[in-house]
TITOR-984509 format. One line per field, with one value per residue (C-alpha): residue number from 1; x, y, z. Coordinates in nm, 3 decimals, padded with zeros to 5 digits. Example, Ala and Ser with C-alpha at 12.3 -4.5 7.8 and 13.67 -1.06 7.14 Angstrom:
% TITOR-984509
i	c(1:2)
c1	c(01.230:01.367)
c2	c(-00.450:-00.106)
c3	c(00.780:00.714)
This chain:
% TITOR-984509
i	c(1:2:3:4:5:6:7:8:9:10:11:12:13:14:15:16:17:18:19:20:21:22:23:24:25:26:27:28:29:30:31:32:33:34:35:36:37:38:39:40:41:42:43:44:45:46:47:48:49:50:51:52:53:54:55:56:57:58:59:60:61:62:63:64:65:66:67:68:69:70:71:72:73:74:75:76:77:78:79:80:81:82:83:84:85:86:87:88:89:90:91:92:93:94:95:96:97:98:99:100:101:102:103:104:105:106:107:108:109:110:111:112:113:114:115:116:117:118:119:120:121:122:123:124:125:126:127:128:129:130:131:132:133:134:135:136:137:138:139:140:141:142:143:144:145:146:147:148:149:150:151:152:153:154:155:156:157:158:159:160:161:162:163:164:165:166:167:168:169:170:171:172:173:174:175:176:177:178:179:180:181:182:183:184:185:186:187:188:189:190:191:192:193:194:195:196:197:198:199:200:201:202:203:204:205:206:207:208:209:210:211:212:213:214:215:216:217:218:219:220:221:222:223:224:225:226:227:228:229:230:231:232:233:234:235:236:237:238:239:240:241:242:243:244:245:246:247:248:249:250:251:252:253:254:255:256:257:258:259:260:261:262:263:264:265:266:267:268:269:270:271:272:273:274:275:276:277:278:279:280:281:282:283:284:285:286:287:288:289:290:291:292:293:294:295:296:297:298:299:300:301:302:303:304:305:306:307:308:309:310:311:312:313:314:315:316:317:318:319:320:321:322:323:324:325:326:327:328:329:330:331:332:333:334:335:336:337:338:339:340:341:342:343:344:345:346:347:348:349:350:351:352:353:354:355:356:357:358:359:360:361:362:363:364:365:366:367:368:369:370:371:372:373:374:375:376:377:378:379:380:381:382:383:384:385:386:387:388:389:390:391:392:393:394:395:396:397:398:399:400:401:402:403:404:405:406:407:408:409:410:411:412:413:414:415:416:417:418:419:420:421:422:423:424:425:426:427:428:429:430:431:432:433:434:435:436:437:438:439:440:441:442:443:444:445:446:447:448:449:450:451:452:453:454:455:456)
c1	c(-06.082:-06.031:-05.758:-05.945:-06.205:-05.806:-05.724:-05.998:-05.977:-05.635:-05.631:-05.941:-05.748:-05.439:-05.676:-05.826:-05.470:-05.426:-05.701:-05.671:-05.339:-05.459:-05.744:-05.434:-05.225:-05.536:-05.624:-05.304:-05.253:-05.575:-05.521:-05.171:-05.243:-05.483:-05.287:-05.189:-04.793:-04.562:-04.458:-04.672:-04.679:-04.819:-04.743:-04.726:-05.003:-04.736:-04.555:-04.875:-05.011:-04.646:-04.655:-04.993:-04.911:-04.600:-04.735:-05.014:-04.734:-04.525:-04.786:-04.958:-04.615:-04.490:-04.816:-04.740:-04.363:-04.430:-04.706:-04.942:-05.286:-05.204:-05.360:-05.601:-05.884:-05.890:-05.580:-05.683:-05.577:-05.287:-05.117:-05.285:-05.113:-04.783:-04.823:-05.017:-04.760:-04.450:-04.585:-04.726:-04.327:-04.104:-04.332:-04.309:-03.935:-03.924:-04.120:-03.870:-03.576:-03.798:-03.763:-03.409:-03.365:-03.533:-03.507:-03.851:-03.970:-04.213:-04.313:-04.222:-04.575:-04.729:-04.541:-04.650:-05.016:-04.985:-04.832:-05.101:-05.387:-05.261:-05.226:-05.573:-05.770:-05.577:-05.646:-06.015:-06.068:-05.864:-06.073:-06.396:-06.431:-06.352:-06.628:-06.855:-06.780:-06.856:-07.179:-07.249:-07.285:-07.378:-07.686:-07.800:-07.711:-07.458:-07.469:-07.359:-07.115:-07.277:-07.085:-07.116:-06.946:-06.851:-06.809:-06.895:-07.195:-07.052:-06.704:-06.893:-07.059:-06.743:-06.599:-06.907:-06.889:-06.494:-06.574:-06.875:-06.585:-06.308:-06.507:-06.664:-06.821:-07.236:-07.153:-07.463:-07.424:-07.613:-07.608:-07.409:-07.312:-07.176:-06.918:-07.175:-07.410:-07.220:-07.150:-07.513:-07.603:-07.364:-07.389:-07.749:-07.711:-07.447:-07.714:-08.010:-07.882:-07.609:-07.292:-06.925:-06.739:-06.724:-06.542:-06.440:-06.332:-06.290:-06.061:-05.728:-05.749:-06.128:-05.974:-05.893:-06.276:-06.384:-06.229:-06.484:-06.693:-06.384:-06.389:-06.783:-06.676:-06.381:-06.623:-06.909:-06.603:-06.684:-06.388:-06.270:-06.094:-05.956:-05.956:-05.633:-05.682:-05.522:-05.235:-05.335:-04.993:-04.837:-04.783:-04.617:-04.756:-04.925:-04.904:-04.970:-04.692:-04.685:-04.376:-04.405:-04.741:-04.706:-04.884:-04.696:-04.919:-04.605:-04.537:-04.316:-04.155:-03.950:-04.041:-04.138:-04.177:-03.958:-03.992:-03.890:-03.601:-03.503:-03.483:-03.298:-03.041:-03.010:-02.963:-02.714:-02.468:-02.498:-02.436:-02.201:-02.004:-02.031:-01.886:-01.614:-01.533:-01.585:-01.427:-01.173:-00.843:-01.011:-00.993:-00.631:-00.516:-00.682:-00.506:-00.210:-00.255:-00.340:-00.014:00.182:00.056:00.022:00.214:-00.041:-00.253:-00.484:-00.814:-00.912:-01.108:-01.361:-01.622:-01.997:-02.341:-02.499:-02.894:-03.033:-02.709:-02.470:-02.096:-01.930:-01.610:-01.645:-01.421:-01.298:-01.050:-00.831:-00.901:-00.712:-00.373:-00.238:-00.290:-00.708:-00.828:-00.563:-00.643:-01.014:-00.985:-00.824:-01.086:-01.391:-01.490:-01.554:-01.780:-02.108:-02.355:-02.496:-02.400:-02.243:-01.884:-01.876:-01.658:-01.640:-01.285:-01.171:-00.748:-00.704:-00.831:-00.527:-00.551:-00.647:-00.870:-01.099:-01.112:-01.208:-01.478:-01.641:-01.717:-01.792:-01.534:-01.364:-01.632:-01.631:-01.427:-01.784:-01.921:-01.710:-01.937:-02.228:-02.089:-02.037:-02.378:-02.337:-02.416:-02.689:-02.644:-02.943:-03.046:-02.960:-02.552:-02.385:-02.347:-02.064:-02.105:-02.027:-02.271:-02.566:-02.508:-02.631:-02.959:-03.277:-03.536:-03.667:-03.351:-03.284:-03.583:-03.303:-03.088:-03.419:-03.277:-02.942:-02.695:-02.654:-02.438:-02.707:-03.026:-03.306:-03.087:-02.757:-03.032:-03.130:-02.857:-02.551:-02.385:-02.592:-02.880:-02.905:-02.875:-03.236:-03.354:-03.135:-03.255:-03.629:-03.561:-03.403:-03.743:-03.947:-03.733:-03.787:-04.195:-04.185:-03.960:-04.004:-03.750:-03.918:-03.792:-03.463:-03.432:-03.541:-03.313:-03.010:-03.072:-03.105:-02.800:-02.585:-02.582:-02.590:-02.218:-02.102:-02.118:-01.965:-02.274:-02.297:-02.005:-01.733)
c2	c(-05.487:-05.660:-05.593:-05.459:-05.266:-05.092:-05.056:-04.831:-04.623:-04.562:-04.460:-04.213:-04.094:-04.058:-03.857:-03.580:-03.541:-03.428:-03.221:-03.093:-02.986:-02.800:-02.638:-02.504:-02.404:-02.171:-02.068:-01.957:-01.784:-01.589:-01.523:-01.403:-01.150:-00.982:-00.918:-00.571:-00.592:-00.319:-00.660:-00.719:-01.105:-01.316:-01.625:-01.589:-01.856:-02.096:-02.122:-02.102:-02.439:-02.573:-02.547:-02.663:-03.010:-03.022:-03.007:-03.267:-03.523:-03.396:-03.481:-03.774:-03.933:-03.840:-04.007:-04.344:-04.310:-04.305:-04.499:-04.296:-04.440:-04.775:-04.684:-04.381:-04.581:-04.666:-04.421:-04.217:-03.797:-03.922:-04.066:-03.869:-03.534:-03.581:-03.816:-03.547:-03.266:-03.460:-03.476:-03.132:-02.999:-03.222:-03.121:-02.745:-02.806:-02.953:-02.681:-02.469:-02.661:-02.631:-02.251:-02.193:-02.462:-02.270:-01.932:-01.837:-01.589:-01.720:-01.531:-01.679:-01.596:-01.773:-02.081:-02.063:-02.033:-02.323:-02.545:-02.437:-02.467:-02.806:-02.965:-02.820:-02.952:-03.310:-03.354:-03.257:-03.468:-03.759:-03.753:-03.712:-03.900:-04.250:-04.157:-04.100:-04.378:-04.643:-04.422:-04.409:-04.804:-04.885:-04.723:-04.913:-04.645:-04.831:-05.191:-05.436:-05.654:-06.031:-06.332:-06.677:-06.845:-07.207:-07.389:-07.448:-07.237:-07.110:-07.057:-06.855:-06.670:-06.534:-06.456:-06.241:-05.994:-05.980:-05.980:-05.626:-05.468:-05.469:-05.318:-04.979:-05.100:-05.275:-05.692:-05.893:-06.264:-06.433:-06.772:-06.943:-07.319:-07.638:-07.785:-08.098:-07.877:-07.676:-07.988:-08.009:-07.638:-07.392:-07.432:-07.431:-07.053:-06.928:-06.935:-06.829:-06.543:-06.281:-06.393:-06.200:-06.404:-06.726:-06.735:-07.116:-07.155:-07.523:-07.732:-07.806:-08.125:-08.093:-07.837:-08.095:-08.269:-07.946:-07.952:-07.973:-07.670:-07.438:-07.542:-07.450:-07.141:-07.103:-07.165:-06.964:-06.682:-06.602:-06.546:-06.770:-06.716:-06.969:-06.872:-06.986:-07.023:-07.314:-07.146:-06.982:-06.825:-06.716:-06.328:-06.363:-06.179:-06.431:-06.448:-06.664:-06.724:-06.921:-07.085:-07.283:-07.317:-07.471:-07.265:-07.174:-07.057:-06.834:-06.696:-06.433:-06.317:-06.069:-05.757:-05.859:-05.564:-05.586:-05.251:-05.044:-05.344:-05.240:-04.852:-04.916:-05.149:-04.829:-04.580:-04.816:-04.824:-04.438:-04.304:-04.574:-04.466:-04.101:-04.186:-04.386:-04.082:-03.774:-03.920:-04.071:-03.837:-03.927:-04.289:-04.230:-04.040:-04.303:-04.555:-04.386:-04.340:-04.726:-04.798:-04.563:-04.601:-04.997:-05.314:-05.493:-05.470:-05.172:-05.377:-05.618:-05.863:-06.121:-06.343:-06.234:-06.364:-06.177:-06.245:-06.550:-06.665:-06.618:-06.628:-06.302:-06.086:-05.802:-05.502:-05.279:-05.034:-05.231:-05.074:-05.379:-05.486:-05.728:-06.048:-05.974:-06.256:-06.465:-06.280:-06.324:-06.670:-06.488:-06.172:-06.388:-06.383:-05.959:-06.017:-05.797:-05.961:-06.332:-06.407:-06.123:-06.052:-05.653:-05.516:-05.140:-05.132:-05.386:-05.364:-05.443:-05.156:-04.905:-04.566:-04.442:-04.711:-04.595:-04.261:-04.418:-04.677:-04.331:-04.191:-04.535:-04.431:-04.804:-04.902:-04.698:-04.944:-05.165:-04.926:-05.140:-05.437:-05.190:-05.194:-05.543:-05.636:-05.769:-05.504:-05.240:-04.899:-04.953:-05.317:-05.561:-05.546:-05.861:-06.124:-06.377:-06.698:-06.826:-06.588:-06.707:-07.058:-06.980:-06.791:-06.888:-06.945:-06.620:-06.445:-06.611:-06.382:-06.066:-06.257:-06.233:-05.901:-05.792:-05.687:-05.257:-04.990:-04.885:-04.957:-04.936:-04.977:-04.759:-04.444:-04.547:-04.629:-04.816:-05.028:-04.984:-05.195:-05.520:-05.803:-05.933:-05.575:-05.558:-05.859:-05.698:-05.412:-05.510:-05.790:-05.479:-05.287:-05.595:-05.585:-05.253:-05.148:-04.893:-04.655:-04.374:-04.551:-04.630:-04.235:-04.160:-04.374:-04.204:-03.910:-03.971:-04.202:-03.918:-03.647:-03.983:-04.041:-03.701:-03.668:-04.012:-04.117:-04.499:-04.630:-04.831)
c3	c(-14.800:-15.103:-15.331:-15.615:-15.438:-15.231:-15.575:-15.653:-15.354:-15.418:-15.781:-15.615:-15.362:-15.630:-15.804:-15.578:-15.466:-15.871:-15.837:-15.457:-15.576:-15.852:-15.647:-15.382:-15.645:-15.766:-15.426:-15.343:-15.627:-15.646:-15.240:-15.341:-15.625:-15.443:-15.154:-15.138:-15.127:-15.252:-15.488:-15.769:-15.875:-16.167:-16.390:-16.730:-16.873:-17.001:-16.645:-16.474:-16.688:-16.652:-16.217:-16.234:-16.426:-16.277:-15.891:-15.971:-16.095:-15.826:-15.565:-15.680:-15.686:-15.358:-15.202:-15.415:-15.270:-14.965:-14.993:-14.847:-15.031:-14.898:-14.601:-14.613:-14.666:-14.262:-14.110:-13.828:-13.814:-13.580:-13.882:-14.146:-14.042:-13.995:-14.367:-14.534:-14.379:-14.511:-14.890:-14.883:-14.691:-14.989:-15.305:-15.203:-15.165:-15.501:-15.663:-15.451:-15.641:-15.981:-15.948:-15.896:-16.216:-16.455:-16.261:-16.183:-16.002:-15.707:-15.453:-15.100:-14.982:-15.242:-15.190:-14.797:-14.894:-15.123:-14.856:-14.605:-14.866:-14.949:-14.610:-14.537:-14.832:-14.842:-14.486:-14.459:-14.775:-14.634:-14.325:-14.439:-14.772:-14.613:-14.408:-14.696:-14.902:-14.637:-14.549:-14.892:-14.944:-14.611:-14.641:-14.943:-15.252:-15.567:-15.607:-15.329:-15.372:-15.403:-15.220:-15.185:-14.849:-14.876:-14.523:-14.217:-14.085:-13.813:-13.935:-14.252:-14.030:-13.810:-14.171:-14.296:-14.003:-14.067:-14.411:-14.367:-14.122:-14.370:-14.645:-14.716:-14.976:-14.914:-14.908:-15.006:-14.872:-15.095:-14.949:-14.727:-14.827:-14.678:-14.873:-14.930:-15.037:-15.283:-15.500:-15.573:-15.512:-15.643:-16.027:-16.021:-15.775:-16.024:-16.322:-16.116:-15.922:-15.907:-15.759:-15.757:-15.577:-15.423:-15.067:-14.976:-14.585:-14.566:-14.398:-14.612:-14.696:-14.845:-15.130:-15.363:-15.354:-15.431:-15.790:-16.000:-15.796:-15.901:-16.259:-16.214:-16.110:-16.359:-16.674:-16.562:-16.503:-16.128:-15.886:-15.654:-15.272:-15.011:-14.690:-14.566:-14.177:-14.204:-14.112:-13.849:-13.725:-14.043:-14.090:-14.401:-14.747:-14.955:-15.309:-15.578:-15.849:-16.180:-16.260:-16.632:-16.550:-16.202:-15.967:-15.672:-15.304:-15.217:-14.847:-14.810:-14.432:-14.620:-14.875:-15.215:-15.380:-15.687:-15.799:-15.482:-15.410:-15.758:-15.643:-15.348:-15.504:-15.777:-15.524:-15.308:-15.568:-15.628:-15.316:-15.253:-15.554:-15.474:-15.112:-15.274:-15.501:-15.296:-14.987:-15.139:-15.023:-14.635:-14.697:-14.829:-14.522:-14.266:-14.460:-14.416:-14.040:-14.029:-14.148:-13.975:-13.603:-13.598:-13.795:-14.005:-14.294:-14.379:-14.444:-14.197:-14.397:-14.245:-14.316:-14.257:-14.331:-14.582:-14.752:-14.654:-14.479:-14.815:-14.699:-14.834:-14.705:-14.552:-14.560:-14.249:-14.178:-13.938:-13.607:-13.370:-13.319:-13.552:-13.386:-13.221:-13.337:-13.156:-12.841:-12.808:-12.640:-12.329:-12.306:-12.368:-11.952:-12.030:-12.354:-12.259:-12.472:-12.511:-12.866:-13.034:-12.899:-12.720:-12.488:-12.367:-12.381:-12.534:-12.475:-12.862:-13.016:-13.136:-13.066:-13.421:-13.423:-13.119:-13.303:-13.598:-13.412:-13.234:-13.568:-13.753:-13.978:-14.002:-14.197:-14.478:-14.692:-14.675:-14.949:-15.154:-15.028:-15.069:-15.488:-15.507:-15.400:-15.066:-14.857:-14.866:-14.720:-14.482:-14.383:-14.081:-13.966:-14.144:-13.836:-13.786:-13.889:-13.564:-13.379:-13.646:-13.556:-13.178:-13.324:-13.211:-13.479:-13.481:-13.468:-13.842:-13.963:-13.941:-14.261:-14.491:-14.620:-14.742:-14.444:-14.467:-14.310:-14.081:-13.959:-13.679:-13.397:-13.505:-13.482:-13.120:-12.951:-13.154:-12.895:-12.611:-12.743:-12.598:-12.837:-12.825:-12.844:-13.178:-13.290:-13.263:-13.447:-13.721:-13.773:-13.704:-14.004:-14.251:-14.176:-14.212:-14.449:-14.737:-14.922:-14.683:-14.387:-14.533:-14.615:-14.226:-14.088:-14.330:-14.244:-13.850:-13.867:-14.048:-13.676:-13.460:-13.652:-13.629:-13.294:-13.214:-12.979:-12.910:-13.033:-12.815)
């Protein structure tokens, strides 16, 4: 679909989420009053209007958090529930949390028929109105959409019936052009008849005779698209930027959303500063215990690649005898894995420092790296520098996103994960990542700890 017409749909669908809100607020509340409890229950008018406005906000920004109307357009019920579950579950809680702040008094049925009510109406109105809309235009009522394809016939062709399947909305091809004959033909259509948009699929190196055919299209103020099939194997987001004026095709293997990078970074030095803080007597004992149990320093310190292969330090608890690094040359022959160094056992771990290992606790000093900026508290582990050198091409991909404390493949497994399989998910956490997923894999990460699973 195109961008503007998803734009639409999602403000819509941001909308009747307002108002489906509203609707179970009401019908829960009605349901609820007239239940015949030994309670009696009411709002006053001012709390009632202030839940009401409150839940709409509360609602329509859960479902732009996690992103929700970026797909509803298309979604099936299989992801549609457990979506539509998880905003209607958190906003409840939140109204839940808005009552013991200002001390209401809610009744606990009335919050369970406004969860219920919710659920129901979002997902029968997710479900059916996509369904509508693309009947709707299909069948010929609102205006259709009027397009001009530039190219070869039989390449324009292919792109119409992508073009019809991608959009609920009615697509009127109103000619279909070679690029010879849009020279001569396509300022002459763009006064006669109603055009949209102009579509140019042409072969990359024909773009640039085409120039004065844009600047047609520029000055009568119709817009333009290149299909860009000319690279055919790219699954990179494309944007275009300007920089002083220059414009700048931009492909982009890793997330560009500024905003949401911008939330995460907040929250990364928050909680890493609360860690810091709250924990700090544990980090003072372990210290202690570090010192006490084994000659050598505290931290163990060593270089790691960090966003796009910047060199930073990284900060452990030291969990290895003194000289480890001085030893690997001799244990190399019982290293488990192709690139990264592992071993089950490995004879120069201390004691304290396998306890600490099981329960990851040797890495809290890296919520100091987590301040400083080079680490995030869910992204990719930081690799060696060494073990990035033997990467394949693909492997790179992983250092597209700043290094974390966890990820994908600490909640499914830690060290049992083969290499190439942790190489895989970490790429699949990059193309898929959004603050919901970082807050799922948190909060699954947090019992895998506690209970020590995975870890050598």
């Amino acid at each position: 679909m195109f961008a503007h017409q998803r734009r639409k749909i999602q403000l819509f669908f941001a909308a009747a989420d307002a108002l489906l809100t509203v609707a179970a607020f009401e019908a829960a509340y009605g349901t609820r009053v007239h239940l015949t409890f030994d309670r009696i229950f009411f709002f006053t008018p001012q709390v009632h209007i202030l839940l009401l406005v409150l839940c709409a906000f509360i609602w329509v920004g859960l479902g732009a958090f996690q992103r929700v109307y970026d797909y509803l357009d298309s979604a099936h019920a299989r992801r549609l529930l457990p979506g539509t579950v998880r905003q209607s579950l958190i906003g409840t809680s939140i109204v839940v949390l808005v009552q013991y702040l200002l001390r209401l008094d809610i009744s606990r049925s009335f919050l369970f028929l406004f969860f219920a009510y919710n659920v129901l109406m979002l997902l029968i109105t997710r479900l059916l109105i996509p369904r509508v809309i693309g009947a709707f235009f299909r069948r010929g009522f609102g205006s259709p959409y009027h397009l001009v394809l530039v190219g070869d016939p039989q390449k324009t062709a292919v792109l119409a019936d992508r073009l019809r399947e991608g959009s609920p909305f009615r697509l009127e091809i109103v000619e279909n052009l070679t690029e010879s004959e849009c020279l001569t033909s396509l300022p002459r259509l763009l006064a006669d008849r109603v055009v949209d948009e102009v579509i140019f699929d042409v072969d990359s190196s024909r773009l640039s005779s085409l120039e004065e055919v844009f600047l047609a299209c520029d000055e009568e103020g119709v817009r333009t698209r290149v299909a860009i099939d000319f690279f055919p194997h790219v699954n990179s987001e494309i944007t275009l930027d300007r920089v002083g004026g220059a414009p700048l095709l931009t492909f982009s293997a890793a997330p560009l959303d500024d905003l949401r990078l911008i939330l995460k970074r907040f929250f990364d030095i928050a909680f890493a500063a609360l860690v810091l803080i709250v924990l700090s007597p544990v980090l003072l004992l372990i210290a202690l215990l570090i010192k006490l149990t084994s000659p050598g320093p505290v931290i163990f310190r060593q270089a790691r690649c960090g966003l796009n292969g910047r060199r930073f330090t990284l900060y452990k608890f030291r969990s290895m005898v003194e000289d480890a690094l001085a030893m690997r040359a001799e244990l190399e022959h019982l290293n488990e894995r192709e690139i990264a160094f592992k071993i089950a056992r490995d004879p120069r771990i201390t004691p304290v420092g396998r306890w600490l290992r099981k329960f990851s606790l040797d890495e809290f000093p890296q919520f100091f790296n987590v301040v400083r900026g080079d680490m995030s508290i869910v992204g990719p582990r930081p690799p060696l520098p060494d073990e990035v050198d033997h990467y394949e091409r693909w492997q790179r991909r992983r250092l597209r996103m700043r290094p974390g404390l966890t990820c994908l493949w600490a909640v499914a497994g830690r060290d049992r994960i083969d290499f190439n399989a942790w190489m895989r998910m970490d790429i699949s956490y990059i193309e898929n990542w959004s603050l919901q997923l970082d807050w799922t894999i948190i909060l699954k990460t947090i019992p895998q700890v506690l209970a020590g699973r995975g870890a050598h």
